[in-house]
C-alpha positions in Angstrom: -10.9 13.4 39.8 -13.1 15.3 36.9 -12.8 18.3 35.7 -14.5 20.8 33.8 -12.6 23.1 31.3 -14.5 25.9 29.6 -14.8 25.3 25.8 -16.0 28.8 25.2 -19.3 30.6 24.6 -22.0 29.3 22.7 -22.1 31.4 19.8 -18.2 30.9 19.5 -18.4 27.3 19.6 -21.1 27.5 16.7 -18.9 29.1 14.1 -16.4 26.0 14.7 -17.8 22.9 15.4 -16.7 20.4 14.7 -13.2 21.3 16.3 -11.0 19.7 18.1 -9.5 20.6 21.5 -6.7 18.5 23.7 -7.3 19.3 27.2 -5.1 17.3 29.6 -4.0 13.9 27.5 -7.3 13.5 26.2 -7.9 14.6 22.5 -11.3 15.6 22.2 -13.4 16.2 19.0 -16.7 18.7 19.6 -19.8 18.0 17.2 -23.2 19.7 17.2 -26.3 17.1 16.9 -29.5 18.3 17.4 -28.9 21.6 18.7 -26.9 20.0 21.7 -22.5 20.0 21.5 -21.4 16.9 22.0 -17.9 15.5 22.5 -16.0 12.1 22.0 -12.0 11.2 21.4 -10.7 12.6 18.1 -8.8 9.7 17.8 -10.0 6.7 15.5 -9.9 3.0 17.3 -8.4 1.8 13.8 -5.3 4.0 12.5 -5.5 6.8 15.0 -7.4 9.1 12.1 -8.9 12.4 13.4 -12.8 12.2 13.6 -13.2 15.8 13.7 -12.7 15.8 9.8 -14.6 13.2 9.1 -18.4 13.9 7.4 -20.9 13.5 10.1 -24.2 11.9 8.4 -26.9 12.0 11.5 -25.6 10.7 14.3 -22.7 9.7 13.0 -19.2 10.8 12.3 -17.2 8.8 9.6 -13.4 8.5 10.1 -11.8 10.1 7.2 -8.9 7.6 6.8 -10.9 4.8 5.9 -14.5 5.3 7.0 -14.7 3.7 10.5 -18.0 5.3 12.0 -18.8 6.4 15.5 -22.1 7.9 17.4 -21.1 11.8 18.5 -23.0 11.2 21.3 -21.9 7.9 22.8 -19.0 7.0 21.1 -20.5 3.9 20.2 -20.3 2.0 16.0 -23.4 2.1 14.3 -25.7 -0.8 15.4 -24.8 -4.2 14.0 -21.3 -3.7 14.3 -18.9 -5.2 17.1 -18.9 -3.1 20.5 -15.6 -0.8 19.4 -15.9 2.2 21.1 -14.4 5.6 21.5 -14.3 7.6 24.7 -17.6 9.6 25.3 -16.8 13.0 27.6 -19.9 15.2 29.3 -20.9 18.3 27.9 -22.7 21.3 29.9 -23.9 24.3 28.6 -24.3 27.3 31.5 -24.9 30.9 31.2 -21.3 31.4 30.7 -20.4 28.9 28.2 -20.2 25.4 27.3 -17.7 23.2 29.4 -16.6 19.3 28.9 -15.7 17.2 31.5 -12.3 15.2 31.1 -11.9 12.0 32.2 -14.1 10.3 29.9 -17.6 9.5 31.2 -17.4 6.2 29.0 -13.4 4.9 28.3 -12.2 3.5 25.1 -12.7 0.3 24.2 -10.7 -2.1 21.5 -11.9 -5.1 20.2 -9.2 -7.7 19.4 -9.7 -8.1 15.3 -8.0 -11.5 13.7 -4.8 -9.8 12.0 -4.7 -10.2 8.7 -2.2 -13.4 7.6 -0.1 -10.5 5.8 1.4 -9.9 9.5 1.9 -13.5 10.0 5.9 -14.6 10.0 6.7 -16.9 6.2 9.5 -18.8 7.6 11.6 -20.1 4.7 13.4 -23.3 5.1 17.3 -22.9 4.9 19.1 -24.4 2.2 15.5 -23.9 0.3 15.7 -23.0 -3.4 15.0 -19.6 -4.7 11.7 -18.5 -5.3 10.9 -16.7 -8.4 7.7 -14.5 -9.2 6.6 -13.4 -12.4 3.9 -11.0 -12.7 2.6 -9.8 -16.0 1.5 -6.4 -16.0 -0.2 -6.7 -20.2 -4.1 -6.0 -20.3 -6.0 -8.3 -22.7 -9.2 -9.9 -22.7 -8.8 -13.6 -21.6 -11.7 -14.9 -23.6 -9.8 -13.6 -26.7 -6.5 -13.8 -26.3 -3.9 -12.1 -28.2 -0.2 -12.8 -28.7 1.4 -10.6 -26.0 5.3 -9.6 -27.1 6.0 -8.8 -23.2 4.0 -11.8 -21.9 5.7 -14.1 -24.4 9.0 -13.0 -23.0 8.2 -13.4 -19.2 7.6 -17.0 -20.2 10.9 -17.7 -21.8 12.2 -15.8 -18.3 10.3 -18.6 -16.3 10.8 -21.4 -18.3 14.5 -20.8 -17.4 13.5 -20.4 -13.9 12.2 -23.5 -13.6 15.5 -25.3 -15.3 17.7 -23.5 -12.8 15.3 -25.6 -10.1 13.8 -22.3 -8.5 10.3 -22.0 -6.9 8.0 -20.5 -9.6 4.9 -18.7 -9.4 3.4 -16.3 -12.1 0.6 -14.1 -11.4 -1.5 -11.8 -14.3 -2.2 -8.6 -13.0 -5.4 -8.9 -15.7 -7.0 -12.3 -14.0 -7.3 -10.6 -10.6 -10.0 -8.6 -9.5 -8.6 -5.0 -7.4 -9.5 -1.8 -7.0 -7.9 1.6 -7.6 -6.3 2.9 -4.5 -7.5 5.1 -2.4 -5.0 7.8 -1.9 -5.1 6.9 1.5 -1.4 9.0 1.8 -3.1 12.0 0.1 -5.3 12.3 3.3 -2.2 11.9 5.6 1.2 9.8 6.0 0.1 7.6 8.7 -3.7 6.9 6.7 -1.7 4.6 4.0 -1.2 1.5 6.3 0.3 -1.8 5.9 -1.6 -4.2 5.1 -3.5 -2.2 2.4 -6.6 -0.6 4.0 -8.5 -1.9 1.1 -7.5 -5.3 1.5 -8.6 -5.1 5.3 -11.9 -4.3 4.2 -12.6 -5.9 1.0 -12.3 -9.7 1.1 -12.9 -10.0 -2.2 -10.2 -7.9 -3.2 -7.4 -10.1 -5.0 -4.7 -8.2 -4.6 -3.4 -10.3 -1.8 -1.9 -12.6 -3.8 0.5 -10.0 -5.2 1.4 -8.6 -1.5 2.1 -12.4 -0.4 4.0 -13.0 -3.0 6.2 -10.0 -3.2 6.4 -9.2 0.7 6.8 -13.1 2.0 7.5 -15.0 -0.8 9.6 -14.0 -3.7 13.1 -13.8 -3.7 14.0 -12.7 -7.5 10.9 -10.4 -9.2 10.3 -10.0 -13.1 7.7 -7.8 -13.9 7.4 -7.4 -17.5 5.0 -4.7 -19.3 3.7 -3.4 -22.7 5.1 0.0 -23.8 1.1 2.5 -24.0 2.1 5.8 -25.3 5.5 6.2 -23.9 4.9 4.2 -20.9 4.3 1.2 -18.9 0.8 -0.2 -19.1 -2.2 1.0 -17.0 -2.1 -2.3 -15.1 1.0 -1.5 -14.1 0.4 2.0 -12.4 -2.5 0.6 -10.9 -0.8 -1.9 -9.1 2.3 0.6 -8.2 -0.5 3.1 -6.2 -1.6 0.4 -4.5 2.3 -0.9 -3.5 2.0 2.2 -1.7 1.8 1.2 1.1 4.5 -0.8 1.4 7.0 2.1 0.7 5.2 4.3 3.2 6.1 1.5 5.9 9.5 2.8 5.7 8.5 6.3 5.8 6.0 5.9 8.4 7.3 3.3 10.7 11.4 3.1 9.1 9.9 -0.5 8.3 11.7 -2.4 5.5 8.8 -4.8 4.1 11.4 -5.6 1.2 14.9 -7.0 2.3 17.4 -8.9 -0.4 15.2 -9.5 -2.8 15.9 -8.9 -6.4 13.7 -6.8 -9.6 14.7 -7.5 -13.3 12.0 -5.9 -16.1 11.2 -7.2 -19.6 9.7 -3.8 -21.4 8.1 -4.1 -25.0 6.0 -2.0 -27.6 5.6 -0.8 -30.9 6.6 2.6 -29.7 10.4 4.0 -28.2 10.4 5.8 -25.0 12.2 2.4 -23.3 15.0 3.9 -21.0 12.1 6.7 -19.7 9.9 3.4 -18.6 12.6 1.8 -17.4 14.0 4.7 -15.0 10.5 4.8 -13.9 10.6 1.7 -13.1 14.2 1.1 -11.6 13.6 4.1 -9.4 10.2 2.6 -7.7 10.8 -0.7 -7.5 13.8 0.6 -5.3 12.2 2.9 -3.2 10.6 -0.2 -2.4 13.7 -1.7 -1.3 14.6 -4.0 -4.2 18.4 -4.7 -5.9 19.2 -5.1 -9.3 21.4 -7.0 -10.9 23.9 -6.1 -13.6 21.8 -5.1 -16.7 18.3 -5.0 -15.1 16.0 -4.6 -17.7 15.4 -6.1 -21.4 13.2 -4.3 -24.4 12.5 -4.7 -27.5 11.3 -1.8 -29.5 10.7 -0.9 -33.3 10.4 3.1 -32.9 8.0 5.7 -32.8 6.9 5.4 -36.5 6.3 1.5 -36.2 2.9 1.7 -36.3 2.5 -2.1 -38.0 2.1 -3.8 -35.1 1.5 -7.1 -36.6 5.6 -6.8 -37.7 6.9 -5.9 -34.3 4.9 -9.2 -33.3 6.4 -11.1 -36.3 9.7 -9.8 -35.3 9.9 -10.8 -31.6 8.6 -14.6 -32.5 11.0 -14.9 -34.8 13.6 -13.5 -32.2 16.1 -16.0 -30.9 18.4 -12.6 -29.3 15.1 -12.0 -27.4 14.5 -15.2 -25.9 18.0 -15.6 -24.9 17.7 -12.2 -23.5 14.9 -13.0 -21.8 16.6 -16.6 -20.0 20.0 -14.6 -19.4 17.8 -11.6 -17.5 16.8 -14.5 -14.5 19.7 -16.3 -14.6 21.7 -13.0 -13.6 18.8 -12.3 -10.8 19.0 -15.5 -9.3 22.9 -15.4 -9.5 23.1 -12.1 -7.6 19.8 -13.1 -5.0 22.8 -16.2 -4.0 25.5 -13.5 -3.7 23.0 -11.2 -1.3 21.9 -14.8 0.5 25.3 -15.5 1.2 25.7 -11.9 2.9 23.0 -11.8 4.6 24.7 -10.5 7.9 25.8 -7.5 5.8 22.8 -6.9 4.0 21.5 -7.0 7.2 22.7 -4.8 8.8 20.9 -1.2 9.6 20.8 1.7 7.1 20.6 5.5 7.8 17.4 7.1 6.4 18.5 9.8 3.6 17.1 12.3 1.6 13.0 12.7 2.0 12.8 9.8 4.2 15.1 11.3 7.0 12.7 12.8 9.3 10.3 11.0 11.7 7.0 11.6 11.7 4.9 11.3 14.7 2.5 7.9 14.8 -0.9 9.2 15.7 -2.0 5.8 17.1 0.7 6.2 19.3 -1.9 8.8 21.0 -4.5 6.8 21.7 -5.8 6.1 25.7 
């Protein structure tokens, strides 16, 4: 049966719109186009984002999670795009105000969307050997290469991973093409989604390949980075706002993406300032939901005042500690990945959420009809 609930008067409405109002169920977001109010769901088809803070241009609201657009008239996407739609409601203006009508004059509708292959179940074979990923974090220009102190390391590190008979991959942060994130969670919790918004949208976008490999394939990590002023490189930090939003699954949705799989971290520079770059690390590689095994982490480091670099790279060639170091850092990974596999039913088994990741938070797409 409709109904028609008074908004308010004219004037009133004026000095507010865009607003949103929930009357009944129905979350409804109240534009002004062309001199006429107009109302449609405030909730977004994709993530549940609120439209009435989004930047109308023309007819069009823009979702301001991650830019999903909508008609404020009809509900309807811009032309060209699939037949997504939002929930459209009837506006009236009378003599004593402006009223909407609730239920919807036109309902929602979904469009089912391939998912992306980053929700697809990776299976792994029992009995399989451990898989190993090594990702070098070191920025360089490929078409003039330079000796690398941390990269040289991370080789040693795999070269052993291979004679223990693991699965190896290694990927270069600096050969793949990414953007910077978003700060999708500086909008709101529930904007910084899994998979990465930007990887939804951007098929070109190569970060992928380090989400695969770190969500569904890897079971022992080895990041290794460059010490830049006092801490790890930028490639680094770019990668770890955009891993993101795989720690915000388990804030968002208590969804642990990361399950008994194990970090270890080869740190190197010219400058000191080590154990500050590895606690940085330690603590977010973690909060993602990695272990560690005993002695997680090896550097190398000549001191603040070593500013002859071309020493520091003599000094780590000629370093047989370091490459030892470096072999001994995967062989205790691997050793302790067996011990979780073989406790898997313990490791397994559910965890309390503590500290800043102990209270709920409402899931806005859990609002949508």
């Amino acid at each position: 049966m409709a109904t028609w609930h008074r908004l308010g008067l004219r004037d009133e409405l004026l000095a507010r719109v865009p607003f949103s109002v929930t009357l009944e169920r129905h979350q409804i977001a109240v534009f002004l186009h062309e001199r006429r109010f107009t109302a449609i769901s405030n909730i977004c088809n994709h993530k549940g984002g609120p439209l009435c803070e989004g930047r109308v241009r023309g007819e069009f609201v823009m979702c301001p999670w991650h830019g999903w657009e909508y008609s404020v008239v009809t509900g309807k996407g811009p032309a060209g795009y699939d037949e997504e739609q939002v929930p459209s409601f009837a506006v009236e203006e009378r003599q004593d105000g402006v009223y909407v009508q609730t239920p919807p004059v036109m309902p929602r509708k979904l469009v089912k969307h391939k998912p992306s292959h980053l929700l697809e179940t990776h299976s792994k074979t029992p009995g399989a050997p451990p898989r190993v990923l090594g990702i070098s974090t070191t920025a360089m220009d490929e078409a003039n290469p330079r000796f690398s102190t941390s990269d040289a390391l991370l080789e040693h590190a795999m070269a052993m991973a291979r004679e223990l008979q693991t699965d190896t991959q290694l990927i270069k942060l600096r050969t793949l093409k990414f953007q910077h994130c978003e700060g999708n969670y500086s909008k709101a919790s529930h904007a910084c989604t899994w998979p990465c918004a930007i990887t939804e949208r951007d098929p070109e976008d190569q970060l992928s390949a380090v989400y695969e490999g770190l969500v569904h394939w890897a079971d022992v990590v080895i990041i290794s980075t460059p010490i830049r002023w006092g801490n790890a490189s930028s490639l680094y930090y770019k990668l770890a706002e955009r891993l993101n939003c795989v720690q915000n699954q388990i804030t968002i949705h208590n969804n642990m993406l990361i399950k008994r799989k194990v970090a270890g971290f080869i740190i190197t520079g010219g400058q000191d300032n080590i154990q500050a770059v590895a606690g940085g690390m330690l603590t977010f590689w973690s909060e993602l939901g990695f272990v560690f095994p005993p002695f997680p982490f090896i550097a190398h480091s000549r001191g603040w005042d070593a500013e002859d670099m071309q020493n520091n790279v003599r000094q780590v060639k000629a370093s047989a500690a370091l490459r030892e170091a470096s072999r001994e850092l995967v062989e205790r990974a691997v050793d302790f990945w067996k011990m979780l596999d073989q406790n898997r039913a313990m490791m397994d088994r559910p965890m309390e959420r503590a500290g800043r990741k102990a209270n709920p938070l409402v899931n806005p797409e859990d609002a949508i009809v």
